[in-house]
C-alpha positions as CSV (number, residue, x, y, z in Angstrom):
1,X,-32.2,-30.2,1.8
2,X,-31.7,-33.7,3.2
3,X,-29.0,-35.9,1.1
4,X,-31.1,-39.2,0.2
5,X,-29.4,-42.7,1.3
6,X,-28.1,-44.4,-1.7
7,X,-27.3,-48.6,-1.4
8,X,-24.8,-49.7,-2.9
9,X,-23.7,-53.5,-2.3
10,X,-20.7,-53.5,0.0
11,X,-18.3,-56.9,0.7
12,X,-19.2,-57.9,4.5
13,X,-14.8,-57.3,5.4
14,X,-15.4,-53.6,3.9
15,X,-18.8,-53.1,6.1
16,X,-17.0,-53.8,8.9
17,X,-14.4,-51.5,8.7
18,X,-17.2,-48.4,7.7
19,X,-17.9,-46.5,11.1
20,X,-21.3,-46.9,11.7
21,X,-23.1,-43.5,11.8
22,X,-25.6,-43.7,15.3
23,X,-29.1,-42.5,13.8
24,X,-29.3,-39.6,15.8
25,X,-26.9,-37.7,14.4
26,X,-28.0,-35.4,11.3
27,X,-27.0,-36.1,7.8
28,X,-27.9,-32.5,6.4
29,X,-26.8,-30.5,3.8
30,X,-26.8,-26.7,3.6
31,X,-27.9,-26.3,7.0
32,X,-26.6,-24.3,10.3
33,X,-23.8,-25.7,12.6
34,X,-23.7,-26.8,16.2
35,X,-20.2,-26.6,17.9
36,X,-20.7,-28.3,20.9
37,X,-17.5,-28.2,23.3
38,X,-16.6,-31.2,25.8
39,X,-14.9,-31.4,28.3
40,X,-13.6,-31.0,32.3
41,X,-13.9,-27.7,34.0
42,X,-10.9,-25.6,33.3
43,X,-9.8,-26.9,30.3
44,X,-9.8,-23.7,28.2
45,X,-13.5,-24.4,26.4
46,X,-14.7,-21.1,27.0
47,X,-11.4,-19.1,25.2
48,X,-11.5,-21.5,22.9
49,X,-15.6,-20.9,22.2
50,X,-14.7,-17.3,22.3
51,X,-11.7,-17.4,19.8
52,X,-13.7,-19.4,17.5
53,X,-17.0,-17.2,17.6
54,X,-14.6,-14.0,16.9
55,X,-12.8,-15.4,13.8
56,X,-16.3,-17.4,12.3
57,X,-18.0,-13.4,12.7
58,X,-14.8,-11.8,11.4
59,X,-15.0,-14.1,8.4
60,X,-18.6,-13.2,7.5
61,X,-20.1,-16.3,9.0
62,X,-22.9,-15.4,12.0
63,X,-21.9,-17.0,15.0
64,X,-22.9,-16.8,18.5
65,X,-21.9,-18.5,22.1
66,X,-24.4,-20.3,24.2
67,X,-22.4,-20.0,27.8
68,X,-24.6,-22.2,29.9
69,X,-22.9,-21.2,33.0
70,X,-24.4,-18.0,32.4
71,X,-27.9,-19.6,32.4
72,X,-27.5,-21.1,35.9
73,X,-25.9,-18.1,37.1
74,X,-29.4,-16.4,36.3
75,X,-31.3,-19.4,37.8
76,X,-29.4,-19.2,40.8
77,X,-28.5,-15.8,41.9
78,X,-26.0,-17.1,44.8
79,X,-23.1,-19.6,44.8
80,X,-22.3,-21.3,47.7
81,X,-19.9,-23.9,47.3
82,X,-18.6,-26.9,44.7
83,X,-22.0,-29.5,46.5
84,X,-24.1,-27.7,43.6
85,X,-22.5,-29.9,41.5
86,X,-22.5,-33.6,43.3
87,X,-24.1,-35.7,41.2
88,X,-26.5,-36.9,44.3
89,X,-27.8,-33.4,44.3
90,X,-30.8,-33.9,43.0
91,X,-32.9,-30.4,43.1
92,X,-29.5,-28.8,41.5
93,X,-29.4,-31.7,38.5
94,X,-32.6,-30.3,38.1
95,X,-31.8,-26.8,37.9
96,X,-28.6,-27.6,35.6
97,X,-30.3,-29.5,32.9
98,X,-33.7,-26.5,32.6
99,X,-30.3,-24.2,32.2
100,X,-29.0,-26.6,29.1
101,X,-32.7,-26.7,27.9
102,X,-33.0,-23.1,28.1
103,X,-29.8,-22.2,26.2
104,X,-30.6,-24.9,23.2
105,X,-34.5,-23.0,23.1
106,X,-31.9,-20.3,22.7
107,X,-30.0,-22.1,20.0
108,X,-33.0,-22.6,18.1
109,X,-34.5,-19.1,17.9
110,X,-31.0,-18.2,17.1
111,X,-30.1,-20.5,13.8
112,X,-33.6,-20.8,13.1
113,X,-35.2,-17.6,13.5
114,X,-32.3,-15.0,13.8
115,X,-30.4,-16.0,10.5
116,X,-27.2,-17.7,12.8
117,X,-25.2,-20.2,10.5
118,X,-23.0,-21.0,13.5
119,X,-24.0,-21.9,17.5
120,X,-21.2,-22.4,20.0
121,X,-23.0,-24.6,22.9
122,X,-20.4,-23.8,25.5
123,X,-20.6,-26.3,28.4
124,X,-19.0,-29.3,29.6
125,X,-21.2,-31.5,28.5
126,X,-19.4,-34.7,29.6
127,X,-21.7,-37.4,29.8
128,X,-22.6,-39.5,26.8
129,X,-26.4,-38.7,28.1
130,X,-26.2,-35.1,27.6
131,X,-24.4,-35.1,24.3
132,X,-27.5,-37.3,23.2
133,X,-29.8,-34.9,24.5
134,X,-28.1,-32.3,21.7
135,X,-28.0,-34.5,19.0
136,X,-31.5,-35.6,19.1
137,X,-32.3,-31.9,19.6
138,X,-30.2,-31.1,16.4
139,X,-31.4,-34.1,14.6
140,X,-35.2,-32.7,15.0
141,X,-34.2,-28.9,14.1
142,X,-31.4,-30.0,10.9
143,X,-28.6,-28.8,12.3
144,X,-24.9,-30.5,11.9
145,X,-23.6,-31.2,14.6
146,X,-18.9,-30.8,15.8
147,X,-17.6,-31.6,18.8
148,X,-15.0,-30.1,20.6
149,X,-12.9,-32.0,22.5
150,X,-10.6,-30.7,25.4
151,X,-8.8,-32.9,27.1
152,X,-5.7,-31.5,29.5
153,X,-3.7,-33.7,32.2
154,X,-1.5,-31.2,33.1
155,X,-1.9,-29.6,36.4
156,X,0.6,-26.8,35.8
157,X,-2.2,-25.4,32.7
158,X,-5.0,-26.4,35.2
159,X,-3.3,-24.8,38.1
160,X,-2.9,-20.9,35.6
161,X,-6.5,-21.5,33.8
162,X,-8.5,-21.3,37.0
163,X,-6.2,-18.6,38.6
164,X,-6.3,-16.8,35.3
165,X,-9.8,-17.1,34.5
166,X,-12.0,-18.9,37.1
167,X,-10.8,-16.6,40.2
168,X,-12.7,-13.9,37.7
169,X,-15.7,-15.4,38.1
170,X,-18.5,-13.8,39.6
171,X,-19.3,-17.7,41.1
172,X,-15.6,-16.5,43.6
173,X,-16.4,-12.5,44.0
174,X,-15.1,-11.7,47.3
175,X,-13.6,-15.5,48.5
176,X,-9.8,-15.6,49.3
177,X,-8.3,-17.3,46.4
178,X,-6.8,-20.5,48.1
179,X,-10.3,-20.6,49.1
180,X,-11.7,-20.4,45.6
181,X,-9.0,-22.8,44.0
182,X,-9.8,-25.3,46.7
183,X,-13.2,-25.3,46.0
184,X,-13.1,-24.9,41.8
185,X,-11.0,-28.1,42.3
186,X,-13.4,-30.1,44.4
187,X,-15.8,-29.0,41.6
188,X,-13.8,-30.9,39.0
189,X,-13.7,-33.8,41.5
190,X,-17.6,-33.6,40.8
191,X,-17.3,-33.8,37.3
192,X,-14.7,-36.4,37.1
193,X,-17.2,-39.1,38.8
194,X,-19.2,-39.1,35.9
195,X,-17.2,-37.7,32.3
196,X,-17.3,-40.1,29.7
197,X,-14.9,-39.1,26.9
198,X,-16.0,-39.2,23.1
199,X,-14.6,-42.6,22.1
200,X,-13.2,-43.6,19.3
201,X,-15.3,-46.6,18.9
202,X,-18.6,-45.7,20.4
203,X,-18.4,-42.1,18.9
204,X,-16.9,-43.1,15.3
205,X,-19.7,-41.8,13.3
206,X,-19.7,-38.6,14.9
207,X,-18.2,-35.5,13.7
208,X,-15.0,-34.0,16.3
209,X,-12.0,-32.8,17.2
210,X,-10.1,-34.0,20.1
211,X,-7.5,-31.2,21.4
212,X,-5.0,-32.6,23.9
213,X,-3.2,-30.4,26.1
214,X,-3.6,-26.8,25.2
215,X,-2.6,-27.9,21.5
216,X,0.0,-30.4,22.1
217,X,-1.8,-33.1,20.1
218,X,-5.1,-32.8,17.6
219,X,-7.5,-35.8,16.8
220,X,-10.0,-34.9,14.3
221,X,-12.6,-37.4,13.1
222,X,-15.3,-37.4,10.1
223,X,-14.9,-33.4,9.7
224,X,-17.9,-32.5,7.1
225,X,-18.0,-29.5,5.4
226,X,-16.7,-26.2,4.5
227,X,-17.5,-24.6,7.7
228,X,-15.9,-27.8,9.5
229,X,-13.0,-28.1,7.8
230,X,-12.3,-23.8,8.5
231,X,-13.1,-24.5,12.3
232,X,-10.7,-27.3,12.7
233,X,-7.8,-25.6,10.6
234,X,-8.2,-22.9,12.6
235,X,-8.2,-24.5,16.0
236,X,-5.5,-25.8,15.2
237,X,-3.3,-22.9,14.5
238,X,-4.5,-20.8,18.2
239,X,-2.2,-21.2,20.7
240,X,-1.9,-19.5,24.7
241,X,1.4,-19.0,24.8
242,X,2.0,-15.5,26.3
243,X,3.0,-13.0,23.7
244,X,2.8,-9.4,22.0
245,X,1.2,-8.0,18.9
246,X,2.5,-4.9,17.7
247,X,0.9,-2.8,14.9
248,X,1.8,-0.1,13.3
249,X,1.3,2.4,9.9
250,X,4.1,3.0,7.8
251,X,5.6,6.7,8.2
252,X,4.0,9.4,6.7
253,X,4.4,8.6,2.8
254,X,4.9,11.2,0.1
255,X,0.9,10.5,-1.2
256,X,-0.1,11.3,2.2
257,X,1.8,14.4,2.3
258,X,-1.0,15.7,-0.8
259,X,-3.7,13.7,0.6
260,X,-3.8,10.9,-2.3
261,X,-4.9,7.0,-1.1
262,X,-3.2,4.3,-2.1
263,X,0.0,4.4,-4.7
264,X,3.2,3.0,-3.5
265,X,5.7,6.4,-3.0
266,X,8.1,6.4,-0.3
267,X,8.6,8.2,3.2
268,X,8.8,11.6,4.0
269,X,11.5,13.0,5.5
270,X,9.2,13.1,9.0
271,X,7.7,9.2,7.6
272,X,11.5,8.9,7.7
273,X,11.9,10.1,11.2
274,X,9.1,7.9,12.7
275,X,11.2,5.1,11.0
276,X,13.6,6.0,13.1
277,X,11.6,6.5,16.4
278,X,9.8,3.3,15.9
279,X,13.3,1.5,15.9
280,X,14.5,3.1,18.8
281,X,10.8,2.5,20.9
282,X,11.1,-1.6,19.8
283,X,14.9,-1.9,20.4
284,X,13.9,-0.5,24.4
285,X,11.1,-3.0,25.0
286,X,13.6,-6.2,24.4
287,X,11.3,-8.3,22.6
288,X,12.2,-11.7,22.8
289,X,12.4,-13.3,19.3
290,X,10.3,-10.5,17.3
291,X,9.5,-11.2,14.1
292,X,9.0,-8.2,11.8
293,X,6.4,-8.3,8.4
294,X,5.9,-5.6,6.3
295,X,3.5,-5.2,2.9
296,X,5.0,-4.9,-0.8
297,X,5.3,-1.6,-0.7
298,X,7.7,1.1,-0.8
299,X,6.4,3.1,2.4
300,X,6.2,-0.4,5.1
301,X,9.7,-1.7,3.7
302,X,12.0,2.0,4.3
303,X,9.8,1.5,7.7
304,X,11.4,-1.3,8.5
305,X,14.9,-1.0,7.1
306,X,15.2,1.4,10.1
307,X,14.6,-1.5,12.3
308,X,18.3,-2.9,11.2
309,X,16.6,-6.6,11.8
310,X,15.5,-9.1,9.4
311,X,11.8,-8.6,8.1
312,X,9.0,-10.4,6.5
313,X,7.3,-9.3,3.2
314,X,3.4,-10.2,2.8
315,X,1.9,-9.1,-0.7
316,X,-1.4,-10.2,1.4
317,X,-0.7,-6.7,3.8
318,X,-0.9,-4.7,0.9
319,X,-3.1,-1.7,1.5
320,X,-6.4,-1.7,-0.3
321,X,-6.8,-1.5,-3.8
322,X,-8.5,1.6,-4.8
323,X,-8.5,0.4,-8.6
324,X,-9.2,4.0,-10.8
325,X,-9.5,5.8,-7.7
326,X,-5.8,5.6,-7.0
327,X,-3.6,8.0,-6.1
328,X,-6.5,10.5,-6.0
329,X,-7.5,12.9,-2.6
330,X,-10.6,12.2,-1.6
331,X,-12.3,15.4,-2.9
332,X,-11.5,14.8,-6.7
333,X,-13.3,11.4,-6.4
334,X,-16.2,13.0,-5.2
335,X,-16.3,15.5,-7.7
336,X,-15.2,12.8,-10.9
337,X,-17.1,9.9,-9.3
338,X,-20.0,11.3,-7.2
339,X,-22.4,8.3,-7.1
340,X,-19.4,5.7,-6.0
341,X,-18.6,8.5,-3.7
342,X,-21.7,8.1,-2.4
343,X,-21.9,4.4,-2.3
344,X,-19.3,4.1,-0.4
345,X,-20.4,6.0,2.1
346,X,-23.9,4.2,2.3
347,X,-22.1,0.6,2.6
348,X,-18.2,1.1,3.6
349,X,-17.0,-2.3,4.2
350,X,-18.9,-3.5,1.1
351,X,-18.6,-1.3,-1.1
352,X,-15.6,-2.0,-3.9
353,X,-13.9,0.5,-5.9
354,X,-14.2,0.3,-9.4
355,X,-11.7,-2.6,-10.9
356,X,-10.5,-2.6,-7.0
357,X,-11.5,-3.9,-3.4
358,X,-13.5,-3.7,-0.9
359,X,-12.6,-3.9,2.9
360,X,-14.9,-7.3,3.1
361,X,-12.1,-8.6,0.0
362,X,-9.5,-7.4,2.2
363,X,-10.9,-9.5,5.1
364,X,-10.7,-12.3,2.9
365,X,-7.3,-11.7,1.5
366,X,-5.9,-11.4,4.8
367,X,-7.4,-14.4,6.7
368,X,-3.8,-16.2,6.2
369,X,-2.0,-13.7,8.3
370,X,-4.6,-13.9,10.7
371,X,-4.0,-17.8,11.0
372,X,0.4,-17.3,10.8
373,X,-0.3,-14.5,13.5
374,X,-2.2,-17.3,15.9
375,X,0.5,-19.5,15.3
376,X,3.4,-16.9,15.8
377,X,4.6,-15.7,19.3
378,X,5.9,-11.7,19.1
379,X,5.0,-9.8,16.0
380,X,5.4,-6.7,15.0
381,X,3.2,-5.6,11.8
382,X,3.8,-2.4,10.3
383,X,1.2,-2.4,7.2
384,X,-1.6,0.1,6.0
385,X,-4.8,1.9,7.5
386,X,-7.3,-0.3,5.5
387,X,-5.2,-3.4,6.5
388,X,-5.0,-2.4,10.4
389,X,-8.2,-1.8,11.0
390,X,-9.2,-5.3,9.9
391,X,-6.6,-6.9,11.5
392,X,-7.5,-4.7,14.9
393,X,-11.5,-5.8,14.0
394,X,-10.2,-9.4,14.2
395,X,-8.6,-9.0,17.6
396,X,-10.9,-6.7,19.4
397,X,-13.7,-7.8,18.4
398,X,-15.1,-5.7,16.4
399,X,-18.5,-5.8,13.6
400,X,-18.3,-5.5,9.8
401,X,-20.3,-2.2,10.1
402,X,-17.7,-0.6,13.1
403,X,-14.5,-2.1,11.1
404,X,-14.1,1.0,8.5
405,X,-14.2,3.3,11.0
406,X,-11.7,2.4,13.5
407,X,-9.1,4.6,14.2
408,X,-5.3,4.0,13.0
409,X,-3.4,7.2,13.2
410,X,-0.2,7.7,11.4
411,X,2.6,7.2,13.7
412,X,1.5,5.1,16.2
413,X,1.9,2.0,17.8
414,X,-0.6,-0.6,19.4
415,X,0.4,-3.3,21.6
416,X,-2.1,-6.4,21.6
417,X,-1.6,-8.5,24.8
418,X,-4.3,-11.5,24.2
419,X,-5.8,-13.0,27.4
420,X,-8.1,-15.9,27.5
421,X,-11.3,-13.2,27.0
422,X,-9.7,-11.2,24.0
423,X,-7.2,-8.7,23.7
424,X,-5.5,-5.9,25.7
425,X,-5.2,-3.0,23.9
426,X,-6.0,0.6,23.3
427,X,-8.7,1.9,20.3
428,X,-10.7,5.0,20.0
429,X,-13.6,4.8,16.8
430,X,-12.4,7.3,13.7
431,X,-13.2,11.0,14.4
432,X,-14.8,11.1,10.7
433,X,-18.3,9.0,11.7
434,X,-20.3,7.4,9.7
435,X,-22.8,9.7,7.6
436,X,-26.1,10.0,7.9
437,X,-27.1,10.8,4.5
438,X,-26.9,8.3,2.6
439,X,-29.1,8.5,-0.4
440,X,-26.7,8.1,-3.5
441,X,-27.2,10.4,-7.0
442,X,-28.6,9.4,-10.0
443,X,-26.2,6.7,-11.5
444,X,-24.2,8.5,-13.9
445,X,-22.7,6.8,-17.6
446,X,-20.3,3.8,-17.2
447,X,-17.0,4.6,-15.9
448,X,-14.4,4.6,-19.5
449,X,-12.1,1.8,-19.9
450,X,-9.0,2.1,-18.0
């Protein structure tokens, strides 16, 4: 629904002060997003778009990227050199601009066919001319429209992005990389002839955050909206520092020992020996500044203890409340609560235990520690099964339907090394898959008060 104008009589000093909103860009409520990233080749857009499309899905909001370097890579099977992009190349202008128009008739099927909320229009997009071209295009389809900003001086990070990323590209396969560097910087040169930043003045009616220098600086301006407010909050927390991300399960618990989920009892004696294997393993990698964090529970904390170091406690790594289906094996809730037995297995990252949780809860409950683990360098997390494989379906990717079903053995460790297109690490799907049969029982009487 569109929010009607409302007049109200303004003094002429407080008119002046009010940005002045251009009347292309969309004043619409309820309606699907645009992130549109800005900026010079090389300054991190594409991990950022990446990053941001990973956490918005993780969170339960459809998002998709729209890389339109991919589109002129399809137009144009070959690359020869950085001339494609002088602006006096007139037949490749051409070809660059069908490639935007193709991805934003992409857009469009996508948030208004496909049931998006959330389009990531990945490109540099540096003239004032372009980004008018998108809001016009958003203004007919009533979409909202944020900017992303990156702006980075710093040739030392411009140097490391295009060795770490641009050399990669299938634009280079097979060039010598001074050759490549030399000619990924001429294509900058290209861009720089024509980029006109957002300004403060010209733009101050448009919704945008500015990032300076991989994060050294943030300027956000006229952020609308729920879904706004999230994305710059949690821009502003990622970080590409290289680091580690350890996870790990507790030791083998007592419950475990009988086959009973959830409770809070405390390691057995081999639980206790992992404790003591996992200390030994993370005292021989020498892990600069590691911070440890644990759950509330009995089983994480004698974990860590072992470790002889300082630790963390985080009620929100608790493992997954089973409400009256605690402390039972797996068979007796079958046999006492067949149908939720059954509805579990028909939906298992919504479904919620009676007066408990349900994995998509637990996604909620732990989206702070997925912010303080952007922010944070070296982390080891030694929390629960339910907890790890969200916290694994956040980093690697992973889909709301693949998420229960990811594998987290007892006694093991993952190492998460995250590089600008996700994360290195290790992960096999559960050897329990996902049934077929699906059909639940009759419901049976309302469960008894408990």
């Amino acid at each position: 629904a569109t929010a009607a104008p409302v007049s109200h009589p303004t003094p002429a000093k407080m008119e002046e002060k009010s940005p002045k909103i251009p009347a292309s860009v969309p004043q619409f409520t309820n309606c699907p997003t645009m992130v549109v990233l800005v900026g010079l080749p090389a300054r991190g857009k594409t991990y950022m778009s990446r990053k941001l499309t990973r956490y918005l899905n993780w969170i339960g909001t459809p998002t998709r990227v729209f890389n339109v370097g991919q589109y002129r890579r399809k137009a144009v099977q070959s690359y020869k050199n950085y001339e494609f992009f002088r602006q006096d190349n007139e037949e490749a202008m051409q070809i660059r601009r069908q490639c935007a128009l193709a991805a934003l008739k992409d857009v469009r099927n996508y948030l208004s066919s496909e049931e998006g909320q959330v389009a990531v229009f990945d490109a540099t997009n540096t003239t004032r001319e372009r980004r008018a071209l998108i809001l016009q295009f958003a203004k007919e389809n009533r979409y909202k429209v944020l900017f992303i900003e990156s702006i980075c001086d710093d040739p030392a990070i411009i140097e490391e992005n295009i060795k770490q990323v641009k050399l990669s590209s299938p634009d280079y396969k097979g060039r010598a990389q001074e050759e490549a560097v030399a000619d990924f910087l001429k294509r900058i040169e290209c861009y720089k002839a024509t980029y006109e930043p957002l300004d403060e003045q010209l733009d101050s009616g448009l919704s945008y955050i500015k990032i300076f220098d991989v994060g050294s600086r943030y300027l956000a301006n006229r952020v609308q909206g729920h879904i706004q407010s999230r994305i710059v909050y949690y821009l502003m927390n990622i970080h590409v520092t290289p680091r580690a991300i350890y996870l790990s399960r507790h030791g083998e618990s007592q419950l475990n020992l009988r086959g009973r989920i959830g409770g809070d009892s405390g390691l057995s004696p081999r639980g206790q020996q992992y404790a003591q294997a996992l200390a030994e393993f993370i005292r021989s990698q020498r892990i600069r500044e590691l911070k440890v964090w644990t759950s509330h529970m009995k089983r994480t904390i004698e974990t860590a203890e072992a470790l002889g170091v300082p630790y963390e406690q985080w009620k929100a790594l608790n493992e997954i409340d089973a409400g009256v289906c605690e402390e039972m094996t797996y068979e007796e809730i079958q046999e006492r609560y067949p149908y939720e037995f059954a509805l579990r297995d028909q939906d298992k990252y919504r479904y919620r235990y009676p007066k408990g949780e349900s994995y998509e809860d637990l996604v909620q409950r732990l989206e702070p520690v997925i912010m303080e683990l952007e922010r944070q360098e070296n982390v080891l997390v030694i929390c629960h099964q339910a907890v790890m494989r969200c916290l694994l379906a956040y980093f690697l990717d992973k889909s709301a339907d693949e998420l229960p079903y990811l594998k987290c053995p007892l006694h093991t460790v993952l190492k998460l090394t995250p590089v600008a297109y996700g994360e290195r690490g290790g992960l096999k799907t559960t050897t329990r898959p996902p049934p077929q049969n699906t059909r639940p029982p009759p419901r049976p009487p309302p469960l008894p008060p408990h």
